[in-house]
N, CA, C and O of each residue as an XYZ file, in Angstrom:
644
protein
N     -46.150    -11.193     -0.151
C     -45.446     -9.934     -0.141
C     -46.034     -8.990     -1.161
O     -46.568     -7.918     -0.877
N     -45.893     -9.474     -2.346
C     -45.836     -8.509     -3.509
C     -47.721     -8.925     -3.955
O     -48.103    -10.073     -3.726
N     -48.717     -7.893     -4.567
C     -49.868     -8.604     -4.746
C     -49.546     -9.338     -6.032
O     -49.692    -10.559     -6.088
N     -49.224     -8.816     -6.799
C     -48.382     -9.469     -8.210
C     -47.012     -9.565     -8.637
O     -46.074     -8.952     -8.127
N     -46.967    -10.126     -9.309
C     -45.250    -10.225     -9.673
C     -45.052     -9.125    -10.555
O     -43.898     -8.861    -10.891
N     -46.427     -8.138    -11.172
C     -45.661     -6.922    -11.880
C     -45.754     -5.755    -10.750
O     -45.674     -4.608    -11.188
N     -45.870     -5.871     -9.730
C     -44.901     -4.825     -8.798
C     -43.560     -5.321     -8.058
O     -42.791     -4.562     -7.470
N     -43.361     -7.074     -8.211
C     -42.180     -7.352     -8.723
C     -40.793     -6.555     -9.245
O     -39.677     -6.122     -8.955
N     -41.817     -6.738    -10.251
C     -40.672     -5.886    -11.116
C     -40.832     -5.106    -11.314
O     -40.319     -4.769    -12.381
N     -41.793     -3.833    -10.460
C     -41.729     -2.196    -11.216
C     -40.551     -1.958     -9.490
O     -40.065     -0.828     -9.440
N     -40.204     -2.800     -8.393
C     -39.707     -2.547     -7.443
C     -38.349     -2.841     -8.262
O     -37.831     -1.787     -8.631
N     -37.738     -3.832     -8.590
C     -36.807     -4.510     -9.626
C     -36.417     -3.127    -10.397
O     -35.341     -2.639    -10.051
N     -36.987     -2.596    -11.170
C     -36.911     -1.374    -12.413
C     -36.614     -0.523    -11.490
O     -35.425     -0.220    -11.586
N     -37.328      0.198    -10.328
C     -36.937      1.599     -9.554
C     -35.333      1.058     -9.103
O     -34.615      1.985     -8.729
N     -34.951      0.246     -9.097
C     -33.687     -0.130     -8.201
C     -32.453     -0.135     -9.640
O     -31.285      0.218     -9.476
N     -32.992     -0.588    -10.948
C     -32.099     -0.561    -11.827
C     -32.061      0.908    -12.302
O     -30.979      1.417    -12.595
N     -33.194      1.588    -12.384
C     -32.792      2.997    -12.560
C     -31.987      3.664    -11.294
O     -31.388      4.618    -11.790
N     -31.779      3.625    -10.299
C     -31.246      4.295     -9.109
C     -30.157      3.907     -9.272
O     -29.358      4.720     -8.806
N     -29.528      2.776     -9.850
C     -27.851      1.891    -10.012
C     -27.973      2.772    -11.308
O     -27.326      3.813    -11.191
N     -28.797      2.612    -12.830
C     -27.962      3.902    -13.311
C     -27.808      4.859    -13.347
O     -27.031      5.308    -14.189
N     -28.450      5.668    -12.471
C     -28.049      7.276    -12.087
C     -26.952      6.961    -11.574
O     -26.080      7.655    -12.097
N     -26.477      6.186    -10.724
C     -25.487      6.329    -10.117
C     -24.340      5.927    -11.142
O     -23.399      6.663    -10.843
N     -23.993      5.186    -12.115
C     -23.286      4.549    -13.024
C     -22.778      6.173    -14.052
O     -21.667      6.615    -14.347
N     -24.113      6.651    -14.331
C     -24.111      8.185    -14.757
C     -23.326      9.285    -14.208
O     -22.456      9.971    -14.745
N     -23.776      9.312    -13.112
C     -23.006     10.070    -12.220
C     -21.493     10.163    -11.768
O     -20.844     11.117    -11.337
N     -21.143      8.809    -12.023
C     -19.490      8.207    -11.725
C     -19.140      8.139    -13.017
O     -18.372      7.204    -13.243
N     -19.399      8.729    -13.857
C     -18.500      8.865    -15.415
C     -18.634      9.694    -15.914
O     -17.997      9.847    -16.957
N     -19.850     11.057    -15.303
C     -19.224     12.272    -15.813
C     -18.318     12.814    -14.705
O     -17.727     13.837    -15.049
N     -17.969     12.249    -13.047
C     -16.991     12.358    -12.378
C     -15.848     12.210    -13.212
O     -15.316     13.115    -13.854
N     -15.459     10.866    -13.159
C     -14.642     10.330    -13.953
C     -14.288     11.135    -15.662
O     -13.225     11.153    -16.284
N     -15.256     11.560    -15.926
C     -14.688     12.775    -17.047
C     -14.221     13.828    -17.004
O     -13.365     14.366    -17.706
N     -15.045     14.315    -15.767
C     -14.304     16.047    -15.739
C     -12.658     16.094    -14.273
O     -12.048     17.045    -13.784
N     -12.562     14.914    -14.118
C     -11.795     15.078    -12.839
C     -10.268     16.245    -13.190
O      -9.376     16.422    -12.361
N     -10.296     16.776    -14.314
C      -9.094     17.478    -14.351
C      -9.749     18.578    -14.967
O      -8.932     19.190    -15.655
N     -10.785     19.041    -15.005
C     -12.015     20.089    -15.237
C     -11.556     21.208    -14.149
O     -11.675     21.137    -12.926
N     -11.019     22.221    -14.896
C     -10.249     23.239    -13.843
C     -11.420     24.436    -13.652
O     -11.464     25.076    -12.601
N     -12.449     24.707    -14.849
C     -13.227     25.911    -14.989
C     -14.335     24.304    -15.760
O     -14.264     23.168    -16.230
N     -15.353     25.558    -15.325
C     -17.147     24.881    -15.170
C     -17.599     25.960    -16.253
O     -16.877     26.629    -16.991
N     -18.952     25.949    -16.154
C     -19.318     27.395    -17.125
C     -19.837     28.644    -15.854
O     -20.213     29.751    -16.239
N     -19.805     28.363    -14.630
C     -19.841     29.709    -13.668
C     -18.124     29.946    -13.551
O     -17.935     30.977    -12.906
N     -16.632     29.218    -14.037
C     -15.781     29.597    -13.916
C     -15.249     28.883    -12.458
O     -14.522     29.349    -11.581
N     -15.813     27.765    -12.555
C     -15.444     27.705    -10.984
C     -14.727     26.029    -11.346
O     -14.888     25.630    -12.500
N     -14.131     25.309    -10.573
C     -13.873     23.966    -10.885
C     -15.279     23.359    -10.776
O     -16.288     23.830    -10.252
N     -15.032     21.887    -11.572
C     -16.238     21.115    -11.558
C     -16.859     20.872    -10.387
O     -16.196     21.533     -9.588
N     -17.924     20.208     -9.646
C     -18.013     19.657     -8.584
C     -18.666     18.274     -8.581
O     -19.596     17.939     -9.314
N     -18.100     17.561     -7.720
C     -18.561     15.876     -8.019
C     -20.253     16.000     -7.565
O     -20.862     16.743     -6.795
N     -20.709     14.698     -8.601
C     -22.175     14.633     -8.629
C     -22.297     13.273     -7.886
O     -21.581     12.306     -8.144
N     -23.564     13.293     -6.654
C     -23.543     12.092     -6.697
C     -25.025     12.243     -6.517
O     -25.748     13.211     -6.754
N     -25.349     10.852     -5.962
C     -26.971     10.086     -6.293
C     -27.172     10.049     -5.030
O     -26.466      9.184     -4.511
N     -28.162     10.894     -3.919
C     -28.769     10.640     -2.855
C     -30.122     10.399     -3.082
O     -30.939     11.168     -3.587
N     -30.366      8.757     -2.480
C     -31.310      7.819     -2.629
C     -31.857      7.642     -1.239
O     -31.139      7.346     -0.283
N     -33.228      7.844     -1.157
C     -33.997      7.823      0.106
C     -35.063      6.947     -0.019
O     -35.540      6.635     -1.110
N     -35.459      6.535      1.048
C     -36.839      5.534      0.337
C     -38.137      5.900      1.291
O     -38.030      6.044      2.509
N     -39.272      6.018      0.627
C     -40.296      7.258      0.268
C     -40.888      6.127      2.021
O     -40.775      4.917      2.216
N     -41.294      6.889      2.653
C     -41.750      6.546      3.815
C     -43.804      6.524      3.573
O     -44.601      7.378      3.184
N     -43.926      5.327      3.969
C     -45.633      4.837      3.914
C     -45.921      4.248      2.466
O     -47.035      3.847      2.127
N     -44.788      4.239      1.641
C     -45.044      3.087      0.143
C     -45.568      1.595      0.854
O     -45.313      1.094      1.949
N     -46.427      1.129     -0.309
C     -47.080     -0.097     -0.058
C     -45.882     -1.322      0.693
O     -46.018     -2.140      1.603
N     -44.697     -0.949     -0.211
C     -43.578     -2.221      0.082
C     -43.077     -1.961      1.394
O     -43.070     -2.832      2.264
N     -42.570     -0.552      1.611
C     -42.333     -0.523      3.146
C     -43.427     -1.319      4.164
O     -42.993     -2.170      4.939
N     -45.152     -0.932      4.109
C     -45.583     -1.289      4.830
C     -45.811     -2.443      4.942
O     -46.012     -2.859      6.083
N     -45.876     -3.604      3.544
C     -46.026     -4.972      3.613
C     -44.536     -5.164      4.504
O     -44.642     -5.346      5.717
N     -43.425     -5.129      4.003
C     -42.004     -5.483      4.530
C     -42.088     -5.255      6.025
O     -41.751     -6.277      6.622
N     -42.491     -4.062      6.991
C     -42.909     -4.057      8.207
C     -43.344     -5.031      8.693
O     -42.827     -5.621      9.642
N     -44.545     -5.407      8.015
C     -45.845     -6.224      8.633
C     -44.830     -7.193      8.627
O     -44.138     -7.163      9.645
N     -44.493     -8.139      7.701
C     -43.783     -9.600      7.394
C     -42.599     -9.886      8.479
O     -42.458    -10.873      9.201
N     -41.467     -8.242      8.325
C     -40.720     -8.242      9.723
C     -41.252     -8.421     10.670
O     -40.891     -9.534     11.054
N     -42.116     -7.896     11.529
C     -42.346     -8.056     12.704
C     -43.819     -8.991     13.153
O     -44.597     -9.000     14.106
N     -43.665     -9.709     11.904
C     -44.682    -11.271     12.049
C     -46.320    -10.623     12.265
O     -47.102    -11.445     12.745
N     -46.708     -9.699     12.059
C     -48.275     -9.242     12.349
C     -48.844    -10.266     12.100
O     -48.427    -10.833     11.090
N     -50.090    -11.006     12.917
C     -50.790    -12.337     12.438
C     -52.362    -11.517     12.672
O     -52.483    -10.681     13.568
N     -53.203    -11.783     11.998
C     -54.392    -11.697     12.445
C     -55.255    -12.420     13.896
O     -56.144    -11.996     14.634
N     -54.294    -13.986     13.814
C     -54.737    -14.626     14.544
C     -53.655    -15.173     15.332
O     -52.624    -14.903     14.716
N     -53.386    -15.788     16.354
C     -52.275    -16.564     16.763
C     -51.868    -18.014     15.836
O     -50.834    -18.546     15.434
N     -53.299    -18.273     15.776
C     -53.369    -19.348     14.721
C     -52.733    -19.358     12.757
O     -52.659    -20.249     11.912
N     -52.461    -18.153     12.759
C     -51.841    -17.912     11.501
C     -50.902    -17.354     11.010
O     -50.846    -16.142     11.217
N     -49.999    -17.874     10.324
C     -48.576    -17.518     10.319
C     -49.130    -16.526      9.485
O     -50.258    -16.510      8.991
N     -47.662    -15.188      9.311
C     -48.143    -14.275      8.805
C     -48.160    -14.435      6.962
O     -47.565    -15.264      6.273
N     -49.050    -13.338      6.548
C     -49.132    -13.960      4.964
C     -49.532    -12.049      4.652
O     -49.807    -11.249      5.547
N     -49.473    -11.825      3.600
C     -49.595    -10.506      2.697
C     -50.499    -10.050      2.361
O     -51.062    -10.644      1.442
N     -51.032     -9.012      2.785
C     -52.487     -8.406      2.644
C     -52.691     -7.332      1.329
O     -52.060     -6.277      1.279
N     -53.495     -7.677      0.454
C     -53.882     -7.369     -1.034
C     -53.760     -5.946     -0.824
O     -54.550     -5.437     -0.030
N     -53.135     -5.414     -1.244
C     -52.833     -3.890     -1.715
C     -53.224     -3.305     -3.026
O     -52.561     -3.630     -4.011
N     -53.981     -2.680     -3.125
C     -54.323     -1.700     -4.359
C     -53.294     -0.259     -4.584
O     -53.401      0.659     -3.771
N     -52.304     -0.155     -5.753
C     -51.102     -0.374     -5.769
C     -51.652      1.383     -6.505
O     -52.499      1.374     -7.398
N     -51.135      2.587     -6.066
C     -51.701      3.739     -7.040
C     -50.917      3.509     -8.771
O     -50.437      2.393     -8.965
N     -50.850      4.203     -9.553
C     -50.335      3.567    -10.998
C     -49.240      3.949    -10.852
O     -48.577      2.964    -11.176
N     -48.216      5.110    -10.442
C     -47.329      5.590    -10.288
C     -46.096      5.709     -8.504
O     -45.238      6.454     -8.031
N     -46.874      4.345     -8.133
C     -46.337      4.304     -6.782
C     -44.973      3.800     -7.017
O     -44.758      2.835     -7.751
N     -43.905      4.552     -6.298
C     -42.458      4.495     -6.355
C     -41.922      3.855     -4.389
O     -42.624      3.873     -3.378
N     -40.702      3.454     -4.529
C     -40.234      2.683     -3.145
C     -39.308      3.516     -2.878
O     -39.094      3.783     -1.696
N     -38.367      4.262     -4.134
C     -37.296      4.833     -3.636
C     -37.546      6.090     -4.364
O     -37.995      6.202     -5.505
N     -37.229      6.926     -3.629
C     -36.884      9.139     -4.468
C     -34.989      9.157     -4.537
O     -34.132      9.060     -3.659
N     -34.943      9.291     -5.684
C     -33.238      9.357     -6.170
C     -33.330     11.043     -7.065
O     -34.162     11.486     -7.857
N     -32.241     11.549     -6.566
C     -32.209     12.772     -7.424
C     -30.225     13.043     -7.071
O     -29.475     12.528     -6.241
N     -30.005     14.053     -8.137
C     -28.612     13.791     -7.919
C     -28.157     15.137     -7.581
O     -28.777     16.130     -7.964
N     -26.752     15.226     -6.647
C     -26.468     16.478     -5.979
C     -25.139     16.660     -5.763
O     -24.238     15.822     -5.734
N     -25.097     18.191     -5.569
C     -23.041     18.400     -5.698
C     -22.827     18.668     -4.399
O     -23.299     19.316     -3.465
N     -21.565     17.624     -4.788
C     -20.700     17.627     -3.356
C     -19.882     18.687     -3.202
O     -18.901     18.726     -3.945
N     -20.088     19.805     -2.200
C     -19.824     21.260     -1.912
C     -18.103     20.977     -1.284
O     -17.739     21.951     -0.624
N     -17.238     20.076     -1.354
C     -16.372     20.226     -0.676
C     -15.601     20.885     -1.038
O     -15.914     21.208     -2.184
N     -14.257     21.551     -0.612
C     -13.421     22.268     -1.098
C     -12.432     21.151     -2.187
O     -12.079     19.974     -2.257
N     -12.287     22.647     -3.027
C     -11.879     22.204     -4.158
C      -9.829     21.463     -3.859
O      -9.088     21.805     -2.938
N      -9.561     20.647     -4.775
C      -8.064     19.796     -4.508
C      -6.863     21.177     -5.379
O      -7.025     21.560     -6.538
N      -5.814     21.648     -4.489
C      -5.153     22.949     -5.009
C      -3.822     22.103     -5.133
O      -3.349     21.432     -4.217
N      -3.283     22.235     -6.417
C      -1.868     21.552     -6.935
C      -1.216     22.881     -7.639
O      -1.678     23.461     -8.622
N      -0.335     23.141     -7.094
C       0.603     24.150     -7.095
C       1.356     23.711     -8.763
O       2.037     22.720     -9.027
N       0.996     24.675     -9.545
C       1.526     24.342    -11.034
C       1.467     25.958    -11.426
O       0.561     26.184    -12.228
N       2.179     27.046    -11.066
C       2.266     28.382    -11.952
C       2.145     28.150    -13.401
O       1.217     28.691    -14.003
N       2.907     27.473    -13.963
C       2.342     27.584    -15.804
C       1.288     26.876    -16.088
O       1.299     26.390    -17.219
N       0.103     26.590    -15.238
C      -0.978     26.520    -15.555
C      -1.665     27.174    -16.431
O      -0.995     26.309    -16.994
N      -2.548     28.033    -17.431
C      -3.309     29.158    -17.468
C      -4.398     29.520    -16.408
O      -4.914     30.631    -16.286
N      -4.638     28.534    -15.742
C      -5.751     28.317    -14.532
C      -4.921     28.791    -13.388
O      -5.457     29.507    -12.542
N      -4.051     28.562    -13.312
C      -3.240     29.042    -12.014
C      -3.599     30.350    -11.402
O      -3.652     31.330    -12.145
N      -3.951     30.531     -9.628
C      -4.849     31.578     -9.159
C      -3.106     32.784     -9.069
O      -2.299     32.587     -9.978
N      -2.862     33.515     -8.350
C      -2.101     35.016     -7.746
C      -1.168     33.973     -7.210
O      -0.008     34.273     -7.495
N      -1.278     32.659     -6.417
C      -0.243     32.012     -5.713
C       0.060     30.699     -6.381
O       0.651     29.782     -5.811
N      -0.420     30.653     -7.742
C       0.091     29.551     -8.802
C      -0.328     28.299     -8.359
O       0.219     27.233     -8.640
N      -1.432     28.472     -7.574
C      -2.270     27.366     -7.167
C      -3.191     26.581     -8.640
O      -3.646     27.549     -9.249
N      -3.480     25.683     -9.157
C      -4.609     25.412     -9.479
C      -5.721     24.747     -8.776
O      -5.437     23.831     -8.004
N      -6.883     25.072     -8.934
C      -7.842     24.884     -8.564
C      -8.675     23.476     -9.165
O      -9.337     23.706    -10.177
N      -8.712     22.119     -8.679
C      -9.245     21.086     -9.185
C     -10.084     20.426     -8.867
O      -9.667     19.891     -7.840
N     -11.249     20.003     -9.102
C     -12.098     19.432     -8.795
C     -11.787     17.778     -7.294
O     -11.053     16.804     -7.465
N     -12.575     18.059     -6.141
C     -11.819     17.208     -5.381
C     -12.888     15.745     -5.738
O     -14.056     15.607     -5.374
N     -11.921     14.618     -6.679
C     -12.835     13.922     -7.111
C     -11.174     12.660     -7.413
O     -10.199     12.701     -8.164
N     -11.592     11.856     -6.514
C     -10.625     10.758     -6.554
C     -11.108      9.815     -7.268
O     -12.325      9.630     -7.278
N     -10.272      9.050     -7.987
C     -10.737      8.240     -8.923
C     -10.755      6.811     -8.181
O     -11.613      6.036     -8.602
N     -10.303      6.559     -7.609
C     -10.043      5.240     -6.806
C     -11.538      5.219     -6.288
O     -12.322      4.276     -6.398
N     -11.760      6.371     -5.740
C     -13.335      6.317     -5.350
C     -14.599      6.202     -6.027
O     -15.707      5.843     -5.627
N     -14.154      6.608     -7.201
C     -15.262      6.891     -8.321
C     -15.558      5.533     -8.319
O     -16.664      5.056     -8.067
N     -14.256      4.742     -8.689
C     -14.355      3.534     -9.731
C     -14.955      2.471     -8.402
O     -15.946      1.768     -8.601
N     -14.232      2.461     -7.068
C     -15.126      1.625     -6.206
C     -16.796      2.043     -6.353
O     -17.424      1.021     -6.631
N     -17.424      2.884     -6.278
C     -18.529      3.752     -6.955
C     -19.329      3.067     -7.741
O     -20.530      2.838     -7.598
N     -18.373      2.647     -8.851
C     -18.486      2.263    -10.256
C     -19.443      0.719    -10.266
O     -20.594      0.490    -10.637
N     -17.928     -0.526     -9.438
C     -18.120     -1.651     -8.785
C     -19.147     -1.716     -8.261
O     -19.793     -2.689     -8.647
N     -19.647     -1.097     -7.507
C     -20.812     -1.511     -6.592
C     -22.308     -1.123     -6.979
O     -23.296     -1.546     -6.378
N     -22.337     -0.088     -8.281
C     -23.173      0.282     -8.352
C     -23.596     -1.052     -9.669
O     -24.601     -1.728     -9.889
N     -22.458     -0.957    -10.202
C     -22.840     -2.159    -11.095
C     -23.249     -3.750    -11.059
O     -23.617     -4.493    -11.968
N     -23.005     -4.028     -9.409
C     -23.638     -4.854     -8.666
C     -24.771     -5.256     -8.106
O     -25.285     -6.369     -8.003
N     -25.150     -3.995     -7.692
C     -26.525     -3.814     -7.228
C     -27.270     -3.546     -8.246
O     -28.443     -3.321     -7.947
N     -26.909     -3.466     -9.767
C     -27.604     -3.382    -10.931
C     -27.623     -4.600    -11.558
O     -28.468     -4.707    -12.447
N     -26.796     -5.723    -11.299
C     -26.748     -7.079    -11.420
C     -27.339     -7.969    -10.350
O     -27.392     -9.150    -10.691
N     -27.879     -7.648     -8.923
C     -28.704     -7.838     -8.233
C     -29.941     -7.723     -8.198
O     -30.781     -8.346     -7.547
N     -30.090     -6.412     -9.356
C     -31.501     -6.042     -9.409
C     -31.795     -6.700    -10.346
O     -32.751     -7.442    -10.124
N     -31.183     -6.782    -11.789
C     -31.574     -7.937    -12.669
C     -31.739     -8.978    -12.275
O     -32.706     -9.588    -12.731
N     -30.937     -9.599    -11.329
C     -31.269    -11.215    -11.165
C     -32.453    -11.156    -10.225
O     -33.000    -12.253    -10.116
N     -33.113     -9.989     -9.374
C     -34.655     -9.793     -8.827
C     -35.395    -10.168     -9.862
O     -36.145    -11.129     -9.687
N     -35.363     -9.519    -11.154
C     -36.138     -8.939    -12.092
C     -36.386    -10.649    -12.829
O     -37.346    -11.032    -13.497
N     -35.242    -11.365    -12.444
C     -35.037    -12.501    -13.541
C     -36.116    -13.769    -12.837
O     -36.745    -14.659    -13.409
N     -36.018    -13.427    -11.417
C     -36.678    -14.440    -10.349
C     -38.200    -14.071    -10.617
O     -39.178    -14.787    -10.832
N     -38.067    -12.888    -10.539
C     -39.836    -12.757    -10.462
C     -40.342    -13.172    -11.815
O     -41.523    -13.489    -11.962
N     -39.228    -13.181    -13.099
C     -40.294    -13.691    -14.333
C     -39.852    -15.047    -14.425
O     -40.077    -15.763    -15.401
N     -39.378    -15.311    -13.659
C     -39.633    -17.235    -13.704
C     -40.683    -17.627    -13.051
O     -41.524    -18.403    -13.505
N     -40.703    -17.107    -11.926
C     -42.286    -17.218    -10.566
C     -43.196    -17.080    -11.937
O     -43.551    -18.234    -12.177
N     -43.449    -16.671    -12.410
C     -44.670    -15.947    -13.530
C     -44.496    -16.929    -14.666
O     -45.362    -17.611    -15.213
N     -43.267    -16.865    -14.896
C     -43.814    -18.035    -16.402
C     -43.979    -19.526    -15.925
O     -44.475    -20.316    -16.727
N     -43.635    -19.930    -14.788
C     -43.313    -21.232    -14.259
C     -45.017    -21.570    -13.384
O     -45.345    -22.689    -12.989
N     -45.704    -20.572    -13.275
C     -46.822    -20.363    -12.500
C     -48.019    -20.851    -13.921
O     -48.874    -21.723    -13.769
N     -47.828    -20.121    -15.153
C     -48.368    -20.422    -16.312
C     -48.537    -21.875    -16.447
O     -49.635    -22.420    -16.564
N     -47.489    -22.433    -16.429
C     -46.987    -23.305    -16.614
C     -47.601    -24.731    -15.922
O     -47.520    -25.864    -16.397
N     -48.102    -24.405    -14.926
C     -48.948    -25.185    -13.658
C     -50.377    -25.515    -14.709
O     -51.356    -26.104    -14.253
């Protein structure tokens, strides 16, 4: 699959940084959720992490090949063809973005925020959601470590031979 075990783990690392953007992202939610004014004056808006994965990276195309069994020969089960890896080759593009939905309106006149119909204006950002958010991202960041943990045993256990 991998030509070395240190793209191993630079695949391992892109996946623990993408779990903490997202970990990031669900706790300045989780901070501003009663954030009535922003600095344009507007309520906050929830941030989240849209993660895509970069189409023609080395790992996509090995992972293809391996899925759909490519053999050179009939005679040979399939096996991983040596890739020369550029220095800065990435698997996944993560960048983070506001969720445009309309804002959550709780009727409170002695607000100071309160609009002409004593509406306030609140950021629409549920916490129940955040924190499931939270759970899973911190999973797949404990998934990615235990990647990270496999590939340096393969490597020290290989020494070791």
């Amino acid at each position: 699959m991998a030509e070395n075990v240190f793209s191993s783990f630079n695949i391992s690392g892109q996946g623990m940084t993408v779990q903490r953007m997202r970990l990031s992202s669900t706790a300045k939610n989780i901070a501003n959720v009663n954030t009535t004014k922003g600095i344009d004056g507007k309520p906050y808006q929830r941030e989240v992490v849209v993660v895509r994965a970069i189409p023609g990276s080395p790992f996509e195309n090995e992972l293809e090949d391996q899925i759909s069994l490519k053999r050179t020969s009939d005679d040979h089960s399939p096996n991983a063809t040596p890739t020369e890896y550029p220095p800065n080759w990435a698997v996944l593009q993560a960048r983070t973005a506001r969720d445009n939905s309309e804002p959550r309106l709780v009727y409170d006149p002695s607000h100071p925020d309160a609009d002409e119909n004593g509406y306030v204006h609140y950021p629409n950002i549920n916490v129940v959601t955040e924190m499931v958010e939270m759970i899973t991202a911190q999973r797949a960041f404990e998934a990615n470590t235990g990647a990270f943990e496999a590939a340096k045993n393969v490597a020290r256990y290989s020494l070791e031979i």
